[in-house]
C-alpha positions in Angstrom: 111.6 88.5 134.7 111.1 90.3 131.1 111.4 87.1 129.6 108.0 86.0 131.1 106.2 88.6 129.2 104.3 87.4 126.1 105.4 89.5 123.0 103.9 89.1 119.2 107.4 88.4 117.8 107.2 84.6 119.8 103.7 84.6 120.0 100.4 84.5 117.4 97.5 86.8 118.8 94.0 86.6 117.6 93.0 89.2 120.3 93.0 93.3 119.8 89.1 93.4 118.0 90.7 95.4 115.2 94.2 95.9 116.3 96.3 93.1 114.4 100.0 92.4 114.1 100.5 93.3 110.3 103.6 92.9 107.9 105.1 96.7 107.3 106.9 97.1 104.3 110.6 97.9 105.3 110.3 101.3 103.7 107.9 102.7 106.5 110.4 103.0 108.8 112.7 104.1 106.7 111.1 107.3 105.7 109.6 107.8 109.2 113.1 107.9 110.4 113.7 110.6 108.0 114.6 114.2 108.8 112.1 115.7 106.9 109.5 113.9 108.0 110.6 113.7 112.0 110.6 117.5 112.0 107.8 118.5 109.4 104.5 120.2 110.8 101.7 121.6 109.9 102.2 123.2 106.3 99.9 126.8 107.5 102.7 128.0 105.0 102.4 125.9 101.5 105.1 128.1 99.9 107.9 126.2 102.3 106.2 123.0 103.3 105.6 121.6 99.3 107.1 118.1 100.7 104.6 117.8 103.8 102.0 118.9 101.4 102.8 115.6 98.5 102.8 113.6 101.1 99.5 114.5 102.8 98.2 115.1 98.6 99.9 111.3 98.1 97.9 109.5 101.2 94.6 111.1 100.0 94.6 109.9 96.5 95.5 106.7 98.1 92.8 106.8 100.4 90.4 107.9 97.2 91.5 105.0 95.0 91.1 102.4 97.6 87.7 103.5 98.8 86.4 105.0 94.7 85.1 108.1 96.4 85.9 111.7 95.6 87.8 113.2 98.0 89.5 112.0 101.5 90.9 114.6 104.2 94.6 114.3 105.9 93.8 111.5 108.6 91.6 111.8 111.9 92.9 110.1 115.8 91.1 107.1 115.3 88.6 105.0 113.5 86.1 105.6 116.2 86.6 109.3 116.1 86.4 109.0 112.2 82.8 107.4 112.6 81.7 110.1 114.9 83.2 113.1 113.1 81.0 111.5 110.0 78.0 111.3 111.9 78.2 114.4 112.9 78.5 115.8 109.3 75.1 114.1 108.8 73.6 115.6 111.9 74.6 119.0 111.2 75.1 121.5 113.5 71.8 121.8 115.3 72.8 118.2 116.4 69.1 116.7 116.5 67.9 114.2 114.4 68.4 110.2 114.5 71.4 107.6 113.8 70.7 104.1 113.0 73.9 102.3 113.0 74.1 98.2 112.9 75.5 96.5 116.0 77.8 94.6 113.3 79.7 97.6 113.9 82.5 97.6 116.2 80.9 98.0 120.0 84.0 100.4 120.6 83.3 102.6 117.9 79.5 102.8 119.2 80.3 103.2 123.0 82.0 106.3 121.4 79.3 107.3 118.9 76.6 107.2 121.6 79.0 109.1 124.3 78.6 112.2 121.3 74.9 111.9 120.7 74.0 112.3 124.6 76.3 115.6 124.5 75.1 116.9 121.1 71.2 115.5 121.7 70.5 113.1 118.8 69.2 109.8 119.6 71.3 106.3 118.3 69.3 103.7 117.0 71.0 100.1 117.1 69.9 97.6 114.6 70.5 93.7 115.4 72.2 91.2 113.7 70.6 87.6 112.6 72.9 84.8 112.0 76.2 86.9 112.0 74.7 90.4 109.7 72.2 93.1 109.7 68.5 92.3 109.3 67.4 94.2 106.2 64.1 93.8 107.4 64.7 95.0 110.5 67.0 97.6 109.0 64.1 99.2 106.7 61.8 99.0 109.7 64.5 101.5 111.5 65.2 104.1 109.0 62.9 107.0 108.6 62.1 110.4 107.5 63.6 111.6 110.6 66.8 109.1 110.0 70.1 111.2 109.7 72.5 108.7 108.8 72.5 105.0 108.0 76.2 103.6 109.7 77.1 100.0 108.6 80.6 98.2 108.8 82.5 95.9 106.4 83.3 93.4 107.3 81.4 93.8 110.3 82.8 93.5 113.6 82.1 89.6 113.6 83.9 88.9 110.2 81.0 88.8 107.9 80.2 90.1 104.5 77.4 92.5 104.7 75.2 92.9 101.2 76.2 96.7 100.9 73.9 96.6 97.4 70.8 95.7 98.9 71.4 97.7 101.9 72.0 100.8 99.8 68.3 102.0 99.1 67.0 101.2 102.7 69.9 103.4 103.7 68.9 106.1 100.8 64.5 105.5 101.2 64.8 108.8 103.1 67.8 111.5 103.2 70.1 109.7 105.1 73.6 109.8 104.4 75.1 106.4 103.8 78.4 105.6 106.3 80.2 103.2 105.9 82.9 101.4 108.6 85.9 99.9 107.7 88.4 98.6 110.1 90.5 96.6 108.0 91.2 98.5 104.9 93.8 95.6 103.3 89.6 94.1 102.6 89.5 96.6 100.0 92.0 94.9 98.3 89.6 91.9 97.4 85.6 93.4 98.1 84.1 96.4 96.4 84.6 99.6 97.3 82.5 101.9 99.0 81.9 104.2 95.8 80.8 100.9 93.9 77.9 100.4 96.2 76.5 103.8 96.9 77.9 105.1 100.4 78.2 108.5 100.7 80.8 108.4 103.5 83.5 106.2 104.3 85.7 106.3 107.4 87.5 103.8 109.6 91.1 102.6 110.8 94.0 102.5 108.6 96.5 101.7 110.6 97.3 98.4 109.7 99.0 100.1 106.6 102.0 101.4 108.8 101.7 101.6 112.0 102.7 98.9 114.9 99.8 97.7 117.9 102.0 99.8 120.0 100.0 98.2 122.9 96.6 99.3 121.1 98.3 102.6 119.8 98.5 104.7 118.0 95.9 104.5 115.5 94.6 106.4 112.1 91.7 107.4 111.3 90.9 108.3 107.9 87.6 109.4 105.9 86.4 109.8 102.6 83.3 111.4 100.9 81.7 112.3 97.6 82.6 116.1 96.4 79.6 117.4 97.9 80.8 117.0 101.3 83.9 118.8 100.3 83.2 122.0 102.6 82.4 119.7 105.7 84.6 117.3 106.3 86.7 118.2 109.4 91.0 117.9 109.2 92.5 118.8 106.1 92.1 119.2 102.3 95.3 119.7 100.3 95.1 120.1 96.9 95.8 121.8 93.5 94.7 125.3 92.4 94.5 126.3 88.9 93.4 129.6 87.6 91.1 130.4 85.1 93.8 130.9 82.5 95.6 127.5 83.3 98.6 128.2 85.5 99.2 126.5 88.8 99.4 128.6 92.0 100.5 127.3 95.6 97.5 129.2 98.1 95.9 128.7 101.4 92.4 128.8 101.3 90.1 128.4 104.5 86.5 126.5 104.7 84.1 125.5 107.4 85.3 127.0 110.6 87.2 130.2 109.0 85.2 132.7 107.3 87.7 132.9 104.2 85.9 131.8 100.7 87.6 130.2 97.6 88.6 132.6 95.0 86.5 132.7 92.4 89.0 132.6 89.8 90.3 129.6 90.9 89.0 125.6 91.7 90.4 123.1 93.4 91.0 119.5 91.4 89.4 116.5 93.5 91.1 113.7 94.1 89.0 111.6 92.0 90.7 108.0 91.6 91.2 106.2 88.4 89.0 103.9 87.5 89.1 100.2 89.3 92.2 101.4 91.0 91.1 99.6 94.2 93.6 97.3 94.4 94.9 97.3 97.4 98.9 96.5 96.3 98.7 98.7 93.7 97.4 101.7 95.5 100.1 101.2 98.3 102.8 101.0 95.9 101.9 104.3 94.1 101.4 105.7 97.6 104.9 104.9 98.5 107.0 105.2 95.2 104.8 107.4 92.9 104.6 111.2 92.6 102.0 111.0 90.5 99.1 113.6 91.3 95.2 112.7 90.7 93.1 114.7 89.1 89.2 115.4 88.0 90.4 116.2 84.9 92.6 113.3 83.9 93.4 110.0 85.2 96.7 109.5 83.1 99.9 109.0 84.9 102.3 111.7 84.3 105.4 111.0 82.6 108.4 109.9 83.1 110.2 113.4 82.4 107.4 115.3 84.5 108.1 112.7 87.5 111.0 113.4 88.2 111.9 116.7 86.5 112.4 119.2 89.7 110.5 122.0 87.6 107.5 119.4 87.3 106.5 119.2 90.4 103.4 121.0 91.1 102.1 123.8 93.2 99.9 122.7 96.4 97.4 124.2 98.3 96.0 123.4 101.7 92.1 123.8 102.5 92.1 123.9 106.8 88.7 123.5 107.6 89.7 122.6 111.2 92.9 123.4 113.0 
């Protein structure tokens, strides 16, 4: 009776509206399997968690270099929940204002965005699509003074390029911040970037890069931002502290919901990508095999002697804006 049951290893799907069976590199796995990564947690304590913390240091810089934006937080549930959680970093926390948000964008992610706004009391404003992408007329005609954020998705949920350039200023006309969907990443590997076209925000679903369909399950979220938004994006921000004289310190530091400041002798180095490092095969494979740290100050790869020289690797820090 098993038999009977359609399964993607006899089968080709074109069905899941952004869950796909994906090649996963045989290393995945591997290292999930791993003891250290079965039973690591939450690194509250940096001092004995260094591994959990270049790993979670690792996927944001990948994150960074395939979206060309600042900084990018350690993961969120979903893609939809990334979209919301972005939004509501553009509301703000009185939670009024307006979204406009393209119905290219997945209807799943917007059945979830507009379930928020009727808790938190903003209003969502859906654009149409003509012949398979937003009307930029119809766009401009939407946005505001009163407009919050500007959500678009690309692709879009029907496949389609959207012209992120000339959508850029009607998202910007105003002092809306600039969201951008993506729930294929692996299209990174051949269209710009969000950074190269002006978004503010990107989020979307990343879990074509790992994970199975699990029967729709379970997904990753992720989200990245210019520095500004540093102190309000929601998960994590690990990173690495240096003190005014130089040296490298391992701390925790606190943001958004705690009350605990950054010391002012010290700053935290954004995870600012090197230059055109979008490529999609290249980012995964430093992702996976490199232990190479970014850094606002230099884009250099370290060398060979300081990768794999045990005194070499550096001190973390975790920012928890949200536990």
């Amino acid at each position: 009776m098993a038999s009977k049951n359609k399964n993607l290893d006899t089968s080709i799907s074109f069905l899941g509206a952004g869950t796909y069976d994906h090649a996963i590199p045989s290393v995945v796995p591997h290292l999930q399997r791993r003891s250290e990564f079965v039973t690591s947690y939450t690194p509250y304590q940096p001092e004995v968690s260094q591994g959990m913390l270049q790993a979670i240091y690792e996927f944001q810089t990948m994150i960074c270099q395939i979206t060309g934006l600042d900084i990018a937080n350690a993961s969120l549930y979903d893609g939809a929940t990334a979209l919301v959680e972005a939004v509501l970093l553009a509301v703000g926390p009185g939670g009024r204002g307006e979204v406009v948000i393209s119905q290219g964008v997945d209807p799943q992610y917007r059945r979830v965005l507009h379930t928020y706004a009727h808790a938190r009391g903003f209003s969502v404003k859906e654009v149409p699509t003509r012949d398979g992408v937003t009307s930029s007329e119809d766009l401009d005609e939407a946005v505001s003074a009163t407009t919050s954020a500007v959500v678009m998705q690309q692709p879009n949920f029907f496949g389609s390029v959207e012209d992120m350039h000339a959508i850029e200023p009607i998202a910007h006309k105003g002092k809306a911040v600039f969201i951008t969907n993506i729930t294929e990443p692996a299209s990174l590997g051949i269209l710009a970037p969000p950074g190269d076209y002006g978004a503010d925000i990107a989020v979307g679903e990343i879990m074509s890069f790992g994970n199975t369909m699990s029967y729709g399950g379970p997904a990753l979220g992720f989200m990245s931002a210019r520095s500004k938004y540093m102190r309000l994006m929601p998960g994590r921000l690990v990173g690495q502290t240096v003190e005014e004289s130089g040296s490298k310190h391992s701390e925790s530091f606190a943001s958004r919901r705690h009350t605990t400041p950054f010391a002012r002798s010290r700053r935290s180095l954004a995870t600012k990508p090197p230059s055109a490092a979008h490529s999609l095969t290249s980012s995964y494979s430093k992702y996976l095999f490199q232990r190479r740290p970014c850094s606002s100050t230099s884009s250099r790869p370290a060398s060979s002697a300081a990768t794999h020289s045990a005194r070499a690797i550096p001190a973390w820090s975790v920012v928890c804006s949200s536990a």
